[in-house]
C-alpha positions as CSV (number, residue, x, y, z in Angstrom):
1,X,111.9,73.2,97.7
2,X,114.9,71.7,95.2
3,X,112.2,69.9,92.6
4,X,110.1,72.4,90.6
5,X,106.6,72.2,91.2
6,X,103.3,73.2,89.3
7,X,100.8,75.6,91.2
8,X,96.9,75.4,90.6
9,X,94.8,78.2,92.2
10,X,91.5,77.8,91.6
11,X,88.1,79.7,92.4
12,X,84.6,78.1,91.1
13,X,81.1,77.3,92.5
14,X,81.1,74.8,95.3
15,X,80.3,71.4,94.1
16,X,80.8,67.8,95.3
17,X,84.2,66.0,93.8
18,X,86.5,69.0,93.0
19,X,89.4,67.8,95.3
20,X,89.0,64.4,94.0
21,X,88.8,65.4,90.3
22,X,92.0,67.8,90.7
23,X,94.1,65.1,92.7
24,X,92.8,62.2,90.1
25,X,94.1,65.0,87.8
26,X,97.8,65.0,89.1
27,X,97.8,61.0,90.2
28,X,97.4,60.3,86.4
29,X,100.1,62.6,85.1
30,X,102.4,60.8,87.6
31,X,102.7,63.7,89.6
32,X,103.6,64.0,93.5
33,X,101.5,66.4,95.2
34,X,103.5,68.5,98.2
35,X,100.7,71.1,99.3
36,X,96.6,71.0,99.3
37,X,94.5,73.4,100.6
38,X,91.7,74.5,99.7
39,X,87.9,76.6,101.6
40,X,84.3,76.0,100.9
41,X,82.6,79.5,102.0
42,X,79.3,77.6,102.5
43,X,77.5,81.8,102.5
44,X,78.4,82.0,98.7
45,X,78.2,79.0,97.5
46,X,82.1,79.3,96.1
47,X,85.1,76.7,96.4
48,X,88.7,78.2,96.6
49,X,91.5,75.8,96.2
50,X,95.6,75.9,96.3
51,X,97.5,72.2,94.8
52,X,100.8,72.2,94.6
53,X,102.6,69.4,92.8
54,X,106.1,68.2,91.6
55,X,106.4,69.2,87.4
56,X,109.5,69.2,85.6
57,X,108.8,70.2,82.3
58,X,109.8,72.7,79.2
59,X,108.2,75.7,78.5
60,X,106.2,73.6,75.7
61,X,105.7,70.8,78.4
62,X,103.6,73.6,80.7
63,X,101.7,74.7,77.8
64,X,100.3,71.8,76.6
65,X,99.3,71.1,80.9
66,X,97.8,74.6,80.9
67,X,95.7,73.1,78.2
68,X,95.2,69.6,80.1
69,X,94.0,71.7,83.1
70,X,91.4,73.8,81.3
71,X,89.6,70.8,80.3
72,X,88.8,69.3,84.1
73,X,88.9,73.2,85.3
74,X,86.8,74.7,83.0
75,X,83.6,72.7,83.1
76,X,83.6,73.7,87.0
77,X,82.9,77.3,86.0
78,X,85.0,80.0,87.8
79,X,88.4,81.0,87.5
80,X,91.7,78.8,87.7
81,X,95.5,79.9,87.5
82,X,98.3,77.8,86.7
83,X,102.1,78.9,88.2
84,X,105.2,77.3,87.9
85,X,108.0,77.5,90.9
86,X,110.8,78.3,88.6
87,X,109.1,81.0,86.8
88,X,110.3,84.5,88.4
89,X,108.1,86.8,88.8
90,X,109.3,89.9,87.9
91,X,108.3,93.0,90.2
92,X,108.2,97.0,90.2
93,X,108.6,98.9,93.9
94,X,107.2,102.2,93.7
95,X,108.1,105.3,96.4
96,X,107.8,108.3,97.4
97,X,109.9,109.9,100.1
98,X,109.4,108.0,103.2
99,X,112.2,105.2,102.9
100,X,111.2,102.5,105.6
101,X,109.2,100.4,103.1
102,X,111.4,100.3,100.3
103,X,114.5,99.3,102.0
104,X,112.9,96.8,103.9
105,X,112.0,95.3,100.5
106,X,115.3,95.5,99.2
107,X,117.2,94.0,102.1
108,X,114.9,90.8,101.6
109,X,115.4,90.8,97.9
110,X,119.5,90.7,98.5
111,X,119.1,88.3,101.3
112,X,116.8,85.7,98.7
113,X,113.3,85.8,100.9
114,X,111.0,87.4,97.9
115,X,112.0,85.0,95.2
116,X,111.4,87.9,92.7
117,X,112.9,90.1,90.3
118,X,113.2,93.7,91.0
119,X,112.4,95.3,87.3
120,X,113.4,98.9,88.4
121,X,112.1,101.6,91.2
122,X,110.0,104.3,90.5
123,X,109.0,107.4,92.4
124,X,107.7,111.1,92.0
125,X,110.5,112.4,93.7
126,X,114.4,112.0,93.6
127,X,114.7,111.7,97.0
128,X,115.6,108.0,97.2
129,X,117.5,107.3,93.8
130,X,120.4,106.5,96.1
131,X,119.2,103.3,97.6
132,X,118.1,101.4,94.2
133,X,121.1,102.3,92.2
134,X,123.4,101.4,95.2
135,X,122.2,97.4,94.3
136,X,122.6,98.7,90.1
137,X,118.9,98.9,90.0
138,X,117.0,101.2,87.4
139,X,115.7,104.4,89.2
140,X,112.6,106.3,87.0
141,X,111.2,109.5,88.4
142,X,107.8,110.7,87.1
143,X,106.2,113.5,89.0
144,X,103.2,113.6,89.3
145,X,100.7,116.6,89.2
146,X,96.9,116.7,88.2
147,X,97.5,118.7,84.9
148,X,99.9,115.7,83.8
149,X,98.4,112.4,85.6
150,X,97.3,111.1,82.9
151,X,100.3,111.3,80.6
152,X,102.5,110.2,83.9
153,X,100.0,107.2,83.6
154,X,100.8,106.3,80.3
155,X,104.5,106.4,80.7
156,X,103.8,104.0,83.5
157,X,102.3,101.1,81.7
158,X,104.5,101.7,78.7
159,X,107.5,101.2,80.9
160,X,105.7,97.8,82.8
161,X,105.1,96.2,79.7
162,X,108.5,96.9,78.0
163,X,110.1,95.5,81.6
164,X,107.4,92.5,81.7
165,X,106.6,93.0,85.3
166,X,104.2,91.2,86.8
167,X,103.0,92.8,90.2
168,X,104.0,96.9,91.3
169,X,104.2,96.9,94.7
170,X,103.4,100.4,96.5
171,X,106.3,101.0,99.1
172,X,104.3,104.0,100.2
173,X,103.7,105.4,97.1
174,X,101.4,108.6,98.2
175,X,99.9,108.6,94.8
176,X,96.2,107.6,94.0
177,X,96.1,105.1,90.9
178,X,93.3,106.0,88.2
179,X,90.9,103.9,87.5
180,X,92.0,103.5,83.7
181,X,95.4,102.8,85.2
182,X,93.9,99.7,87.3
183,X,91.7,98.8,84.7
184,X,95.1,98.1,82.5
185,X,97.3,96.7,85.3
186,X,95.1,95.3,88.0
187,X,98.1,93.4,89.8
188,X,99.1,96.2,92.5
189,X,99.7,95.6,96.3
190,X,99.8,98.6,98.4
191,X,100.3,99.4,101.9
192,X,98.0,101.6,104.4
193,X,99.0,102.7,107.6
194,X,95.8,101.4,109.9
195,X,93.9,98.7,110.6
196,X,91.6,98.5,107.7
197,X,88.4,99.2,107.4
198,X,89.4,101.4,110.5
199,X,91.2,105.2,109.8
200,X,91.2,104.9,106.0
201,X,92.5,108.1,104.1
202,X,94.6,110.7,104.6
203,X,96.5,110.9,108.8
204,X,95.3,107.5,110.4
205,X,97.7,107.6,113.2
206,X,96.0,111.1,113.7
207,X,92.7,110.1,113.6
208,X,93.8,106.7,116.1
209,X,95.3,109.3,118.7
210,X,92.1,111.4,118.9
211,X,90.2,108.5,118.9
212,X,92.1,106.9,121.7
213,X,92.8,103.0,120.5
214,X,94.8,101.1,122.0
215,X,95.7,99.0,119.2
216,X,97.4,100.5,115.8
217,X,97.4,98.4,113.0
218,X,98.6,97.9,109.1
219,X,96.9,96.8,106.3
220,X,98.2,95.2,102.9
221,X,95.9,95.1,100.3
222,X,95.1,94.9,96.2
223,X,94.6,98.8,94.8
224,X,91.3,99.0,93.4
225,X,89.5,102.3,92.4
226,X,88.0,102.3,95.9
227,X,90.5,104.6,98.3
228,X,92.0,101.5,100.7
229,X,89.0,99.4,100.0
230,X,90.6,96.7,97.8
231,X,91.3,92.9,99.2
232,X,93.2,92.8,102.3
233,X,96.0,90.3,102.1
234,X,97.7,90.6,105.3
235,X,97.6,92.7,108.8
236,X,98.8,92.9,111.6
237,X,98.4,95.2,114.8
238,X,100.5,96.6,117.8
239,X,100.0,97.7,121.2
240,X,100.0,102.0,122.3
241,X,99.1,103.2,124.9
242,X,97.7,106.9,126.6
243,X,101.3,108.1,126.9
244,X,101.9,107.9,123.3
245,X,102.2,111.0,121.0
246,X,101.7,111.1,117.1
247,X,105.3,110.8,116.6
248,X,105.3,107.7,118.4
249,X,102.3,106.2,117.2
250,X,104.6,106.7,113.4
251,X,107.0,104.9,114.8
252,X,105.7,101.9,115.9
253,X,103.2,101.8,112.8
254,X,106.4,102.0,110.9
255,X,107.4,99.0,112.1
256,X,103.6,96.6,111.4
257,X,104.0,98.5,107.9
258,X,107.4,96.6,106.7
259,X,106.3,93.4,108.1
260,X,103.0,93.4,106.6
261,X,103.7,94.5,103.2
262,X,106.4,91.9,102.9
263,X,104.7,89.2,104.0
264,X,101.9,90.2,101.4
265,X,104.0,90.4,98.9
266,X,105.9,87.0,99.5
267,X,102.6,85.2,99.7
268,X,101.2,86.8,96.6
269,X,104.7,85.6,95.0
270,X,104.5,82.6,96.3
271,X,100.9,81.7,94.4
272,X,98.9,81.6,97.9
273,X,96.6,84.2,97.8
274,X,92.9,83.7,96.3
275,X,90.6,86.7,95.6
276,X,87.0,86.2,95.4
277,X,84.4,89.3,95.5
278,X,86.1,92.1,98.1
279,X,87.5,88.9,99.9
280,X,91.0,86.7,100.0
281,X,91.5,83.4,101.0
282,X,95.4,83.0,101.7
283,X,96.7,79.7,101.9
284,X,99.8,80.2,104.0
């Protein structure tokens, strides 16, 4: 999309005239609306709505429209969002040592699909320094042990603010994030290997083989303090079978893990995902 546009999310009790009071909204502000959706879950009484208009303005121009839309958002009660197009986000990657994630991310940063900023890489090893700073990107390592988590922690945030990131996403990052942690940056996607709510924890593709399914799945989701019980965004599932070993069952899951976690993260950048209780809408 060449033009900029302006991005409303919005999450509020259901009530009659919302979509008419937010396109009435952009009609007389001369805007050109490109993309509308929006959900009514009837059960909870909540409205969940996505417009997405054409706004070419300065960074005082968005301010004073944040302003415009609290006044016909705000008396609908809930929560609203405003995004611009040609604001970058700006994003973290964290790692471990299993690779398959991370450079899967990177290759779609370099070839334009994320439309984001990589801030830097972190891990709690050194074991893949070499793919960030082959693209000049910043490489931290903080290990982390459960005498020093809390300090490791701190180092964290103090480096997310000083970068002005926006959203860490968790390339299989085998670390649990505190609750104190989450409480102070609550914007984290992370990947599990299974089809959530089946095989959380620890060894899923373990637990699938002795269980015998014939379907193996992955799951991205928001981190909350809740072990892989936080929003899913995105999944997807593949196909084993009887003959398949452990090692096989990896391999395969490897491959629902990279798709899934990008796609997440391309439609949380992208302004089209809607949380509400444990729930998402996603507006793709």
């Amino acid at each position: 999309m060449t033009q900029p546009t302006a991005i409303l999310l919005i999450s509020c009790p259901d009530q009659k005239g919302i979509v008419a009071r937010l396109s009435n909204f952009v009609f007389e502000r001369g805007g050109n609306i490109v993309d509308s959706d929006h959900h009514s879950d009837l059960q909870a009484g909540r409205f969940l709505g996505r417009i997405e208009w054409e706004y070419d303005g300065s960074s005082s121009d968005r301010e004073q429209l944040r302003q415009e839309v609290a006044q016909v958002a705000d008396p609908m009660g809930g929560e609203w969002a405003l995004h611009f197009s040609e604001v970058i986000p700006r994003i973290a990657l964290w790692c471990s040592k299993q690779e398959h994630c991370l450079l899967d991310l990177l290759w779609r940063h370099q070839a334009g699909e994320l439309g984001a900023e990589i801030a830097f890489v972190l891990s709690n090893h050194e074991t893949l320094r070499r793919h960030a700073e082959a693209l000049g990107l910043p490489f931290h390592v903080l290990p982390v042990t459960k005498e020093n988590k809390a300090d490791q922690e701190a180092r964290q945030l103090d480096l997310l603010r000083q970068e002005r990131v926006d959203l860490v996403v968790l390339a299989k990052y085998m670390q649990v994030l505190s609750g104190d942690f989450l409480q102070a940056f609550p914007e984290v996607i992370n990947i599990h290997h299974s089809f959530l709510p089946a095989f959380a924890g620890a060894q899923p593709y373990h637990q699938a083989l002795a269980r015998g399914v014939k379907l193996i799945g992955a799951s991205a989701h928001f981190v909350t303090s809740d072990l892989d019980a936080g929003p899913i965004i995105e999944q997807d599932v593949i196909r084993v079978s009887h003959r398949d070993t452990v090692e096989d069952l990896v391999r395969k899951g490897k491959d629902m893990e990279r798709l899934v976690l990008a796609r997440a993260v391309r439609l949380h950048l992208h302004h089209r995902v809607l949380t509400y209780g444990n729930k998402t809408v996603v507006f793709e």
